[in-house]
ZAZATI-174320 format. One record per residue (C-alpha): residue in one letter; x, y, z. Coordinates in Angstrom, 1 decimal, always signed. Example, Ala and Ser with C-alpha at 12.3 -4.5 7.8 and 13.67 -1.06 7.14 Angstrom:
// residues 2
+------+--------+--------+--------+
: type :      X :      Y :      Z :
+------+--------+--------+--------+
:    A :  +12.3 :   -4.5 :   +7.8 :
:    S :  +13.7 :   -1.1 :   +7.1 :
+------+--------+--------+--------+
//
This chain:
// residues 422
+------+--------+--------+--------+
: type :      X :      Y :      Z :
+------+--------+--------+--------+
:    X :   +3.0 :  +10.3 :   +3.3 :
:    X :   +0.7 :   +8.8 :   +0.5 :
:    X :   +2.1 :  +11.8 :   -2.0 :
:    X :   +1.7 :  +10.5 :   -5.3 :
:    X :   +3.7 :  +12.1 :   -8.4 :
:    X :   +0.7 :  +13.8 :  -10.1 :
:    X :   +0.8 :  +17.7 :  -10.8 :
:    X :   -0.8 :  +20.0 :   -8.5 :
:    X :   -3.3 :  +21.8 :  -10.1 :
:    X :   -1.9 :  +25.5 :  -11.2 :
:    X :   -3.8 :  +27.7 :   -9.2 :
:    X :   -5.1 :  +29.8 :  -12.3 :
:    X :   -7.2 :  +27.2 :  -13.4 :
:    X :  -10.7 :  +27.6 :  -13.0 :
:    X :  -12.7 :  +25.1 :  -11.2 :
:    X :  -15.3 :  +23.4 :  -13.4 :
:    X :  -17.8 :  +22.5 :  -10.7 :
:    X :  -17.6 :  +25.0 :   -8.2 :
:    X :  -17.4 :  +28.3 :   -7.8 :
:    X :  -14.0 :  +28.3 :   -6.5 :
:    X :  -12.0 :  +26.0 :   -4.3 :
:    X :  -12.9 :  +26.6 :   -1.2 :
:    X :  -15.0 :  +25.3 :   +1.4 :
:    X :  -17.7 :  +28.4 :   +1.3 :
:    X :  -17.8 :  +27.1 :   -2.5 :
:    X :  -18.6 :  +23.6 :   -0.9 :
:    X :  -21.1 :  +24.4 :   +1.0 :
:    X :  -22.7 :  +26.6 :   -1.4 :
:    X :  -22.5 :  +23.3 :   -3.6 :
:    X :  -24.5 :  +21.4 :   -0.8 :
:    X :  -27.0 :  +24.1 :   -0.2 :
:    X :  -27.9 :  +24.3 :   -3.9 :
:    X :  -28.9 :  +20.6 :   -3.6 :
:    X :  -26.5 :  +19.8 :   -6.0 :
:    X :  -24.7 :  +17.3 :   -3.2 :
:    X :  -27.2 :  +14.0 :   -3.3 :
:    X :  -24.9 :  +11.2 :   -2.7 :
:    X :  -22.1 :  +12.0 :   -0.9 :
:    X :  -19.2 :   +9.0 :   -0.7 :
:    X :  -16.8 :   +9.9 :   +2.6 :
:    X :  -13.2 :   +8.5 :   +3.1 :
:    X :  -12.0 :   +8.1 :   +6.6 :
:    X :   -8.9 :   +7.0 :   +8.4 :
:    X :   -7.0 :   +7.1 :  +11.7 :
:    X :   -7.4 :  +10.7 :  +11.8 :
:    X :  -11.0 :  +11.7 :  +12.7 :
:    X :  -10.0 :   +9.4 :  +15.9 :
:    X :   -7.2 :  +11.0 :  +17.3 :
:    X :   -9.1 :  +13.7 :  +19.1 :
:    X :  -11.2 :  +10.6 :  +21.0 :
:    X :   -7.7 :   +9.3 :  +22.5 :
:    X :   -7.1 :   +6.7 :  +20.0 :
:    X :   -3.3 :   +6.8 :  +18.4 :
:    X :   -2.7 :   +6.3 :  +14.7 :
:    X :   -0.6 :   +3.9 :  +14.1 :
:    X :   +2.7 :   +5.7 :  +12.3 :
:    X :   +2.8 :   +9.2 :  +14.4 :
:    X :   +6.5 :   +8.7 :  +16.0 :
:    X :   +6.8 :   +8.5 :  +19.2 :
:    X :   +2.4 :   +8.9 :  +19.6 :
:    X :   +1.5 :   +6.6 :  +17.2 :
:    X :   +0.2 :   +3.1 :  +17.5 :
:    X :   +2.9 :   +0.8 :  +16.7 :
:    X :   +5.8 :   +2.9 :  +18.7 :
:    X :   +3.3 :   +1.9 :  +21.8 :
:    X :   +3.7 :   -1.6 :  +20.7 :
:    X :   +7.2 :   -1.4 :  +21.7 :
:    X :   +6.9 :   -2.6 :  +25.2 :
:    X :   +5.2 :   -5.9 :  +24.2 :
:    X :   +8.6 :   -7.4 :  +22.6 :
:    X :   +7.3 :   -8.3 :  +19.4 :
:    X :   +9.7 :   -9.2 :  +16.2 :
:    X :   +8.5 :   -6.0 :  +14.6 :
:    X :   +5.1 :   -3.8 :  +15.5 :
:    X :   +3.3 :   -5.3 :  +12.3 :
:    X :   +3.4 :   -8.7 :  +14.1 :
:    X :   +0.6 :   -7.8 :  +16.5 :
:    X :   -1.8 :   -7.5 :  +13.0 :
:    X :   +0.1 :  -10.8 :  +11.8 :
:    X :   -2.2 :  -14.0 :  +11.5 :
:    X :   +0.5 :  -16.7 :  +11.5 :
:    X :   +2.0 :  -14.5 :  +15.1 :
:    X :   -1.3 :  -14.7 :  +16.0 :
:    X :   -2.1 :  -18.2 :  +16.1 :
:    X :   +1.7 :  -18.8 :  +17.7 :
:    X :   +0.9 :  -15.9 :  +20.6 :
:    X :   -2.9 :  -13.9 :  +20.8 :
:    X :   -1.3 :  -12.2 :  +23.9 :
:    X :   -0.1 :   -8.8 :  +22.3 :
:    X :   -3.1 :   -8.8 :  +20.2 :
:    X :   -5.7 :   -9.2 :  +23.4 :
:    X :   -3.7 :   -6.7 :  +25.1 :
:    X :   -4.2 :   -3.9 :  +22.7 :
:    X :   -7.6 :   -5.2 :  +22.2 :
:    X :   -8.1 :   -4.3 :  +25.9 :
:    X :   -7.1 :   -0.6 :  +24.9 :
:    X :   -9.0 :   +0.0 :  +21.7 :
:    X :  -12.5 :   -2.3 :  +22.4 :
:    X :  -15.2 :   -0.4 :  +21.9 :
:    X :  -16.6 :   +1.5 :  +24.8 :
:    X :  -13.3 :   +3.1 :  +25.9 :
:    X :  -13.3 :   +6.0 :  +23.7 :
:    X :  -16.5 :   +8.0 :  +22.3 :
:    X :  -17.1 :   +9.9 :  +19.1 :
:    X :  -15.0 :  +13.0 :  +17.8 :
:    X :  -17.3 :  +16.2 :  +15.9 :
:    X :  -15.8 :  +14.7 :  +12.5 :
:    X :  -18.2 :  +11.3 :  +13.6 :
:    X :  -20.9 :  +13.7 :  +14.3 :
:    X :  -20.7 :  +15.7 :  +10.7 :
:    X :  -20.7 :  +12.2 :   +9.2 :
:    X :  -23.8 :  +10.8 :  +11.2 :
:    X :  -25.5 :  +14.4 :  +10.6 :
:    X :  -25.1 :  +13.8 :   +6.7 :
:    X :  -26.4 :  +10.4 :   +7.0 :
:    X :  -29.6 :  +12.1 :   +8.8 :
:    X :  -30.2 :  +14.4 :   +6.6 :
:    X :  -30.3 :  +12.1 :   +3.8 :
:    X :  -27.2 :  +13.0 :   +2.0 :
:    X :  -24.5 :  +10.3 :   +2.8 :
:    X :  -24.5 :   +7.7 :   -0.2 :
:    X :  -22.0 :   +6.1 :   +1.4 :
:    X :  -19.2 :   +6.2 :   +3.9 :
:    X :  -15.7 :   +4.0 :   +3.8 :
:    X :  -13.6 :   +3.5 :   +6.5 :
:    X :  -10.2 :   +1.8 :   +7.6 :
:    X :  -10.8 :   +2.1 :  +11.5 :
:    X :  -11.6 :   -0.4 :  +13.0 :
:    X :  -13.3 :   +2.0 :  +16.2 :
:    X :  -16.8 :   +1.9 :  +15.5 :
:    X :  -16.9 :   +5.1 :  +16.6 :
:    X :  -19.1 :   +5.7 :  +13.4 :
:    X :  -21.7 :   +3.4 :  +14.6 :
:    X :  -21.2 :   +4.9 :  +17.9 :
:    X :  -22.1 :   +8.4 :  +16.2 :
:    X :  -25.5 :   +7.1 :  +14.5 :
:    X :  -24.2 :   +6.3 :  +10.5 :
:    X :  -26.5 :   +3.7 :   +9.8 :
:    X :  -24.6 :   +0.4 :   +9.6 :
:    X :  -25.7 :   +0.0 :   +6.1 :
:    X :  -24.5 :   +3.2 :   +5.1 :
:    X :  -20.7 :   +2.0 :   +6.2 :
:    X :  -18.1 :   +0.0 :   +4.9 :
:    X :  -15.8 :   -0.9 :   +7.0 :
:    X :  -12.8 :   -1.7 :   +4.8 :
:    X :  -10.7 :   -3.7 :   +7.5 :
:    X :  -13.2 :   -4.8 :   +9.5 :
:    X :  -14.0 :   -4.0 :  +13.0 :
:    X :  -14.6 :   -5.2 :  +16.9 :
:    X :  -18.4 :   -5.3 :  +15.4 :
:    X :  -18.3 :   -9.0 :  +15.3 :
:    X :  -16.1 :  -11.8 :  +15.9 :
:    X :  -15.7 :  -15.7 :  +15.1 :
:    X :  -12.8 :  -18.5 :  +15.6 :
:    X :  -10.4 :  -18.0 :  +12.8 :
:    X :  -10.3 :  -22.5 :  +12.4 :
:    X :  -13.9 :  -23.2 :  +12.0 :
:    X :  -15.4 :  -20.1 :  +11.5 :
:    X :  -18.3 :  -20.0 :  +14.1 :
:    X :  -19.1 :  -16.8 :  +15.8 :
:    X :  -18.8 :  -16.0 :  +19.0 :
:    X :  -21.2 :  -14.3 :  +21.4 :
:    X :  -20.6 :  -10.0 :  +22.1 :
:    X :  -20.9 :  -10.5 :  +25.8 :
:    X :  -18.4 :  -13.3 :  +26.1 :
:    X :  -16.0 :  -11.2 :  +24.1 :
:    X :  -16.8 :   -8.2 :  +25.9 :
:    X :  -15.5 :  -10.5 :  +29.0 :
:    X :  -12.5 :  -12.1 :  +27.5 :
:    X :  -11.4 :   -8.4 :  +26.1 :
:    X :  -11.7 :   -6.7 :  +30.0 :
:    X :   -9.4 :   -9.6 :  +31.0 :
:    X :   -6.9 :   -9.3 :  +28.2 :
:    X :   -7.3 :  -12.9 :  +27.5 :
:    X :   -7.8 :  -14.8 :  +24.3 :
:    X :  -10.9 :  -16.7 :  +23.6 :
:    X :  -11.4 :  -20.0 :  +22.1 :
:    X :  -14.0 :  -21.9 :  +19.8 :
:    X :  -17.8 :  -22.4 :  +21.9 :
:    X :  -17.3 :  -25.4 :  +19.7 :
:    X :  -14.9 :  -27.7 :  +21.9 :
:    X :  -13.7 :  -30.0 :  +19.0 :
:    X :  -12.2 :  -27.0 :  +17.7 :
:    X :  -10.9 :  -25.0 :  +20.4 :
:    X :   -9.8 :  -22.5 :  +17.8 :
:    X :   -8.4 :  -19.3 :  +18.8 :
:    X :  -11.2 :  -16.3 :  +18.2 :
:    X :  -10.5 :  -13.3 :  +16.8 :
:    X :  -12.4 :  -10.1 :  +16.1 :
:    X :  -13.3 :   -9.7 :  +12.2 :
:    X :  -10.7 :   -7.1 :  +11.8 :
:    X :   -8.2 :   -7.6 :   +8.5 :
:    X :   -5.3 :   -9.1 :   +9.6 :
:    X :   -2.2 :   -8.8 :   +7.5 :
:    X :   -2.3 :  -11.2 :   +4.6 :
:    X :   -6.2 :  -12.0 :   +5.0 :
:    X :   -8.6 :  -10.9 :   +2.5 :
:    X :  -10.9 :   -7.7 :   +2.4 :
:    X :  -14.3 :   -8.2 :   +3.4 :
:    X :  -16.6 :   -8.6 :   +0.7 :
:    X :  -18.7 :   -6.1 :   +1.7 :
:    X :  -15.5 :   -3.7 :   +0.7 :
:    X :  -15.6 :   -5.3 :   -3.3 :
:    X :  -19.3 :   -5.3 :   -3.3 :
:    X :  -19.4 :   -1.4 :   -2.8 :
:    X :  -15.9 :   -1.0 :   -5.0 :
:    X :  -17.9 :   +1.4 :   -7.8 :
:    X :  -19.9 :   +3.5 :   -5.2 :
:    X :  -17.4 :   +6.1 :   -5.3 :
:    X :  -17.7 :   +6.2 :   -9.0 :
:    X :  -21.5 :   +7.3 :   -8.4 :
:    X :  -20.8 :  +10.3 :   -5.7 :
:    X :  -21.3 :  +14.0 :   -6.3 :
:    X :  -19.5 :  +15.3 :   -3.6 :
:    X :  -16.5 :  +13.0 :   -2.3 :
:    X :  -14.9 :  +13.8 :   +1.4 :
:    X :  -11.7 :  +12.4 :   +2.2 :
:    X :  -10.6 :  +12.7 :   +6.0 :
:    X :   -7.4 :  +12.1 :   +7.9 :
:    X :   -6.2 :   +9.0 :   +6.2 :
:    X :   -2.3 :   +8.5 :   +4.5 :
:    X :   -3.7 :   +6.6 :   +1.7 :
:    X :   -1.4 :   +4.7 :   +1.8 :
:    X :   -2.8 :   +1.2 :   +2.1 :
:    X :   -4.1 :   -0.4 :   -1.0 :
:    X :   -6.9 :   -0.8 :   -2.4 :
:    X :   -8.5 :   +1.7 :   +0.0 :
:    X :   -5.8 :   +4.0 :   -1.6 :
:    X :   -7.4 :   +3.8 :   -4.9 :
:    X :  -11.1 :   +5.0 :   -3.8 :
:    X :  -10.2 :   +8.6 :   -4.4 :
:    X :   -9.0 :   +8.2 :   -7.5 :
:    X :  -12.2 :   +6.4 :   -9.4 :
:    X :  -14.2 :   +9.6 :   -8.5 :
:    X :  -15.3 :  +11.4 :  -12.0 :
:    X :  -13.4 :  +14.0 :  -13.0 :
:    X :  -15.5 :  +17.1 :  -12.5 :
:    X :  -16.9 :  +15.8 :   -9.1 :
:    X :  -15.5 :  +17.8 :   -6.2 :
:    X :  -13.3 :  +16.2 :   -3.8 :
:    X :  -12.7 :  +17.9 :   -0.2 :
:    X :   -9.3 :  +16.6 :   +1.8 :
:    X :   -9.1 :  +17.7 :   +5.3 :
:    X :   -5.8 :  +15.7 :   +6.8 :
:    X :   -2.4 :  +17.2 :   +8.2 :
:    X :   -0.9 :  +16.7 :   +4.8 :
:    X :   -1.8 :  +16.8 :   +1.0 :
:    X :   -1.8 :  +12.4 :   +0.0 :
:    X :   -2.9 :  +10.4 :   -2.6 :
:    X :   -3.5 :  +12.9 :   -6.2 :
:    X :   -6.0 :  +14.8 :   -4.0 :
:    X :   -4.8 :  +18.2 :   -5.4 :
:    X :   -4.5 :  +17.8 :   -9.2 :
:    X :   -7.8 :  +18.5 :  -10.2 :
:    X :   -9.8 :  +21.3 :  -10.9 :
:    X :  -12.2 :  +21.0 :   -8.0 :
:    X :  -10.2 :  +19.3 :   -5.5 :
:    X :  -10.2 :  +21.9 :   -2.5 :
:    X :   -7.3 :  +20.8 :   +0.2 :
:    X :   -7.9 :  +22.1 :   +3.7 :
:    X :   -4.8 :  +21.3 :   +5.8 :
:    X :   -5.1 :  +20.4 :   +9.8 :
:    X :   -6.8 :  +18.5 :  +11.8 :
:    X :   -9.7 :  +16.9 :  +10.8 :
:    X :  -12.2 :  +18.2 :  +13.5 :
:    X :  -11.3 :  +21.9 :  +13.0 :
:    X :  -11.9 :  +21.5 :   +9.5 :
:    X :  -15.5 :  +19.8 :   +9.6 :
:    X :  -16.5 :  +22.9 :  +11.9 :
:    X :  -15.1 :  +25.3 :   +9.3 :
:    X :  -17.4 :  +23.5 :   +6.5 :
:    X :  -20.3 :  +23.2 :   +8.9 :
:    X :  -20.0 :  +27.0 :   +9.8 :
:    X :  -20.3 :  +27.8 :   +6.2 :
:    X :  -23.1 :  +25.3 :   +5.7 :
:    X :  -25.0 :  +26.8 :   +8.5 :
:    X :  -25.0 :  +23.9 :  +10.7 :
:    X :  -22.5 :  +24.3 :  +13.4 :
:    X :  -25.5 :  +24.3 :  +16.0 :
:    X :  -27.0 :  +21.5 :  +15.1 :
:    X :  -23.9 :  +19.9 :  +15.0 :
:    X :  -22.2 :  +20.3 :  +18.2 :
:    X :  -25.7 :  +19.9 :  +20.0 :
:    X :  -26.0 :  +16.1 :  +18.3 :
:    X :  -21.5 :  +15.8 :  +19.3 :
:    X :  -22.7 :  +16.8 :  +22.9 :
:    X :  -25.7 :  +14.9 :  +23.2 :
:    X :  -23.6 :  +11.3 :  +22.2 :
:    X :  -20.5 :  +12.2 :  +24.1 :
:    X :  -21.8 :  +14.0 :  +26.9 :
:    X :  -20.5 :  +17.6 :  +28.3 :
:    X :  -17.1 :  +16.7 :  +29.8 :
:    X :  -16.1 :  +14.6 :  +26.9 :
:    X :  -16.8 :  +17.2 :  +24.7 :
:    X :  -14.5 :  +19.4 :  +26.5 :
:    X :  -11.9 :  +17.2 :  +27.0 :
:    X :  -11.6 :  +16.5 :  +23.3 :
:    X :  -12.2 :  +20.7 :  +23.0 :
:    X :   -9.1 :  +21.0 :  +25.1 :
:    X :   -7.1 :  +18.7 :  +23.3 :
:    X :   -7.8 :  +20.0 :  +20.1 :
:    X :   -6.7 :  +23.5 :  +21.2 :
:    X :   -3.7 :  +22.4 :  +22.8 :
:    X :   -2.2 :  +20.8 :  +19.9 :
:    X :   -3.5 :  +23.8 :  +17.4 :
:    X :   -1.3 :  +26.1 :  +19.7 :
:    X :   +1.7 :  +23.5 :  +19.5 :
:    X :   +1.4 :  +23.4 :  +15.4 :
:    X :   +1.4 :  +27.4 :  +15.6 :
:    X :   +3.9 :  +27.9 :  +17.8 :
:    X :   +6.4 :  +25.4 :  +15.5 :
:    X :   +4.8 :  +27.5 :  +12.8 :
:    X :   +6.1 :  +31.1 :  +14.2 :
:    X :   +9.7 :  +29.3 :  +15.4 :
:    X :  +10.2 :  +28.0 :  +11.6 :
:    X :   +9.1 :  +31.8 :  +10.2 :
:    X :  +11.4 :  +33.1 :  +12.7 :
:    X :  +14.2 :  +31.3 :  +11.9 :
:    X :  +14.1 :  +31.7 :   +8.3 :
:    X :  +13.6 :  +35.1 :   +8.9 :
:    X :  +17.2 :  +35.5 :  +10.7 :
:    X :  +18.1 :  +33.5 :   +8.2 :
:    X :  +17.8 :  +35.6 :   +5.3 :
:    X :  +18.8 :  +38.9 :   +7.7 :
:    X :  +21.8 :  +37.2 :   +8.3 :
:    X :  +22.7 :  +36.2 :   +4.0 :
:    X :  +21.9 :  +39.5 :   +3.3 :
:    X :  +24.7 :  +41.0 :   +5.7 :
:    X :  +27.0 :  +38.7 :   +4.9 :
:    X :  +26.8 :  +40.3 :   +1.6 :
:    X :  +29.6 :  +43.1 :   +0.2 :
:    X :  +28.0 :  +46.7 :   -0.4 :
:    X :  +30.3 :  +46.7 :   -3.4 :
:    X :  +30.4 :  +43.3 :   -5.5 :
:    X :  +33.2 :  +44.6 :   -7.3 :
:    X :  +35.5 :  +46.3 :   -4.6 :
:    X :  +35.2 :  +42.8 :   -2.7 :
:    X :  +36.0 :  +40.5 :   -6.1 :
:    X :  +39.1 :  +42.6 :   -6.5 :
:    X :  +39.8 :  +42.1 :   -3.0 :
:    X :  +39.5 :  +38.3 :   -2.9 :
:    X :  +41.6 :  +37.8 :   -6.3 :
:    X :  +44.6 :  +39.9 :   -4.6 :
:    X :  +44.2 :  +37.8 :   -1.6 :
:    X :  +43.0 :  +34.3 :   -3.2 :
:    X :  +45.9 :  +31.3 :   -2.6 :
:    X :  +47.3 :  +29.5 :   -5.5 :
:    X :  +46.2 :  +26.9 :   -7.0 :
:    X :  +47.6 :  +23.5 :   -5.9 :
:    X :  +50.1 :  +21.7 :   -8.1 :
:    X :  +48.5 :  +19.2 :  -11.1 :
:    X :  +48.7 :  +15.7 :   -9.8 :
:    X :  +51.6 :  +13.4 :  -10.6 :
:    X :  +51.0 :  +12.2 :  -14.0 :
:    X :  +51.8 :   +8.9 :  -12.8 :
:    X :  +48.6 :   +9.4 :  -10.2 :
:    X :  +45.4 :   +8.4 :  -12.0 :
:    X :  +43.1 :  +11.6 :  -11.5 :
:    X :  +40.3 :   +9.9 :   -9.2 :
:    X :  +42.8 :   +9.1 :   -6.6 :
:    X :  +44.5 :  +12.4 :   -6.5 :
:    X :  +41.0 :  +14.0 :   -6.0 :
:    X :  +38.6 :  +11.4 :   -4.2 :
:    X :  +35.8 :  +14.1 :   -4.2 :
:    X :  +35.9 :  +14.3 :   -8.2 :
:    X :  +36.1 :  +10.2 :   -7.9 :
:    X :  +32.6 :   +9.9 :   -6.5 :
:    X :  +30.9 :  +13.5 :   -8.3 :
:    X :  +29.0 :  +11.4 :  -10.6 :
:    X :  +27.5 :   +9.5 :   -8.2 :
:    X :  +26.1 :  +12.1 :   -5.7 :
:    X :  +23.3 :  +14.3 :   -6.5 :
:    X :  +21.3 :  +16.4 :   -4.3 :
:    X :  +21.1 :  +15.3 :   -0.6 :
:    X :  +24.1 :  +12.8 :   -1.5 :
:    X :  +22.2 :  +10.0 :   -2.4 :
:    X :  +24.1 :   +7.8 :   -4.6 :
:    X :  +23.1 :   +7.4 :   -8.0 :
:    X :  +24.3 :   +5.9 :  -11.2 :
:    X :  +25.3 :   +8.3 :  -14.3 :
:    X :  +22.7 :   +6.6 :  -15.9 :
:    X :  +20.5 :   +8.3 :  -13.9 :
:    X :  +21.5 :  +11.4 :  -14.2 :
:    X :  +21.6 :  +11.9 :  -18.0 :
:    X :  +18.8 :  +11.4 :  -20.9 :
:    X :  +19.5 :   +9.8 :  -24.3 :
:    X :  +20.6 :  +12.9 :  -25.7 :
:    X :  +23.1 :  +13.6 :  -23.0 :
:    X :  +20.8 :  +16.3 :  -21.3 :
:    X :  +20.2 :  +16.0 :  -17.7 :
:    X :  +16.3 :  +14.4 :  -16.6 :
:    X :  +15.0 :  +14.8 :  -13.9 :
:    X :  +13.7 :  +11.7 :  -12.3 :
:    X :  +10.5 :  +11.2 :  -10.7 :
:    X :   +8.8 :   +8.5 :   -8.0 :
:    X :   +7.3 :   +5.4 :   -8.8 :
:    X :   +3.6 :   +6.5 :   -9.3 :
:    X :   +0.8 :   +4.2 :   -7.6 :
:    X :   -1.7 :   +3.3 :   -9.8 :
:    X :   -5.3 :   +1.8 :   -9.0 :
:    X :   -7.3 :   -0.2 :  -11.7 :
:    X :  -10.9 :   -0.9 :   -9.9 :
:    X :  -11.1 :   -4.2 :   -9.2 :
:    X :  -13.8 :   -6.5 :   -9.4 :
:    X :  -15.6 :   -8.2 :   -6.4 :
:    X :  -13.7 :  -11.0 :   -5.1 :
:    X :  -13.3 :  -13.1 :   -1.9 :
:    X :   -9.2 :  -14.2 :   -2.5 :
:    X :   -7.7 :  -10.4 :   -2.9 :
:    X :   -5.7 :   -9.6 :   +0.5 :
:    X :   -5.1 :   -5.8 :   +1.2 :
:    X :   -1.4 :   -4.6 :   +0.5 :
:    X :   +0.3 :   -1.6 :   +1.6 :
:    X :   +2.3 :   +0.5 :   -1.1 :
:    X :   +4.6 :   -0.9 :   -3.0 :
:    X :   +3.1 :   -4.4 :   -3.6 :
:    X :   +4.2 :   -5.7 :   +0.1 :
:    X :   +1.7 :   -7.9 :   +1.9 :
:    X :   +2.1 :   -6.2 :   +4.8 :
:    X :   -0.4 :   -2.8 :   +4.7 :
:    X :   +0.2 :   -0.4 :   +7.4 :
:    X :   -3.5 :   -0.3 :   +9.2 :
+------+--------+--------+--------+
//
């Protein structure tokens, strides 16, 4: 998810920053004080551990849950024009995900812990949790790129409307309305809704990234524009750190990007380790989340780490038997079994009438130009270059030119939709 088309970077290529690409190189970059102004990246991911879903996860994730609330599509919930027609599904999920219900993972902690020790230039985010807030990152050290439960205000008239009411209305599952009774407008939390505009916070802070020494990206798919593009507008020799389930955006393709794949939380302990800090780490995790949080979230973590190796061993076994199997299967004389199969090969079958066309005496050759690979059709235009030769095709590749800071551009998910996946 969020792979772009860009080369991975060939692993003989020295870095040009650090040592090497590792995290020991990392925090070896820190501890030399050459890490100031560090710019962190953060989606969906750093939350799972607190109980919070993302939203794509099948079957787990946020908008399979929405299932049971009969909406036209799951998207709907984040929809303005469904919301003014029904708030319902919206207050219900709101119920779920209001702040309060779920406390910080360690991947908060690391973040809030930078911020303390004066490192964090800066820290982006598409949740809309406040889990970072709940952690201790200074509000204005945060962006929160969608918006959040922070505040709210009546999407008609604008006005806000008081924390404690909301808190009320949200426990009940009810949708509030305007303190202003000539309006009466529905209120809503100042979280991006599909087809609403970015805070301008988000385009005020647009070049920060452009600033950073050191940028972390954590557990986010990249795949929602223009948060998508943050990563990119780093400078080239500045190292970037990934720690997600998966390699996304180009994070990857350049000389100091270092990719740690897994969960997020395991990963910000490995850094931390390195860095020295691990102590001072899980006491501050502890001391916000309390003892049997923490090892609730502990126990979670380990359970699903034992689920990912186990699939891990089953897949290795597999291909294992597998290849046991191919190479059995295989004649201990090549040429003893050719001579064998040409004695017992069949004939071939008679040529086609000449009055039958070719393609309809052999539908299979009818429809070879149009399969390649997994048999997804494709035109022969495809399939060969100007000179004849076959090319090999490749993705549509996202691009990201920074933008300037405006109050009239909506977010978008890839591929130019007005519909970005939260």
């Amino acid at each position: 998810m969020g792979q772009e088309t860009s080369s991975l970077i060939d692993p003989d290529t020295p870095p040009d920053t650090l040592s090497e690409r590792s995290l020991r190189a990392v925090a070896q970059f820190i501890k030399n004080g050459d890490a100031k102004k560090i710019v962190v990246m953060t989606g969906a991911g750093i939350s799972t551990a607190a109980g919070i879903p993302d939203f794509r996860s099948p079957k787990t994730g946020l908008y399979h849950n929405l299932s049971r609330f009969k909406l036209p599509h799951p998207e709907a919930v984040f929809e303005i024009d469904f919301f003014r027609r029904n708030p319902a599904p919206f207050y219900l999920l709101a119920k779920e995900l209001y702040p309060g219900n779920f406390s910080p993972t360690v991947s908060h902690a690391f973040i809030a812990l930078l911020a303390k020790k004066g490192l964090l230039r800066m820290l982006f985010t598409q949740n809309i949790d406040c889990l970072e807030r709940v952690a201790g990152v200074p509000g204005d050290k945060i962006v929160e790129a969608h918006g959040s439960f922070a505040t709210q205000r009546c999407i008609e008239c604008r006005t806000e409307f008081p924390d404690d009411l909301m808190r009320d209305y949200v426990k009940r599952g009810e949708a509030p309305h305007c303190v202003r009774k000539e309006c009466d407008g529905l209120v809503k939390p100042d979280i991006v809704f599909f087809g609403e505009q970015l805070p301008e916070n988000f385009y005020n802070n647009i070049s920060v990234p452009a600033t950073a020494d050191l940028v972390l990206v954590m557990g986010t798919s990249l795949l929602v524009h223009p948060f998508a593009g943050l990563p990119r507008s780093a400078r080239e020799h500045v190292p970037r750190v990934l720690f997600n389930l998966e390699r996304v955006g180009d994070l990857g393709t350049r000389a100091d990007d270092v990719v740690r794949l897994g969960d997020c939380d395991s990963g910000v302990r490995e850094l931390a380790d390195e860095l020295g800090w691990r102590a001072e780490l899980e006491a501050l995790w502890r001391g916000i989340v309390g003892g049997k949080e923490a090892a609730r979230q502990l126990s979670e973590t380990a359970r699903e780490e034992a689920v990912r190796d186990e699939l891990e061993d089953l897949v290795g076994d597999v291909e294992n038997k597998l290849a046991i199997s191919a190479a059995a299967a295989e004649p201990e004389h090549p040429d003893d079994a050719n001579t064998g199969m040409q004695k017992e090969a069949t004939p071939p079958p008679p040529p086609p009438d000449s009055s039958t066309p070719a393609d309809e005496a052999d539908p299979a050759r009818a429809h070879a130009p149009e399969l390649v690979g997994d048999g997804v059709a494709v035109s022969p235009e495809v399939r060969e270059g100007h000179d004849g030769r076959e090319e090999e095709t490749e993705k549509e590749v996202l691009n990201y030119d920074p933008l300037k800071p405006t109050k009239e551009k909506p977010v978008t998910a890839e591929g130019g939709s007005e519909k970005p996946a939260l």
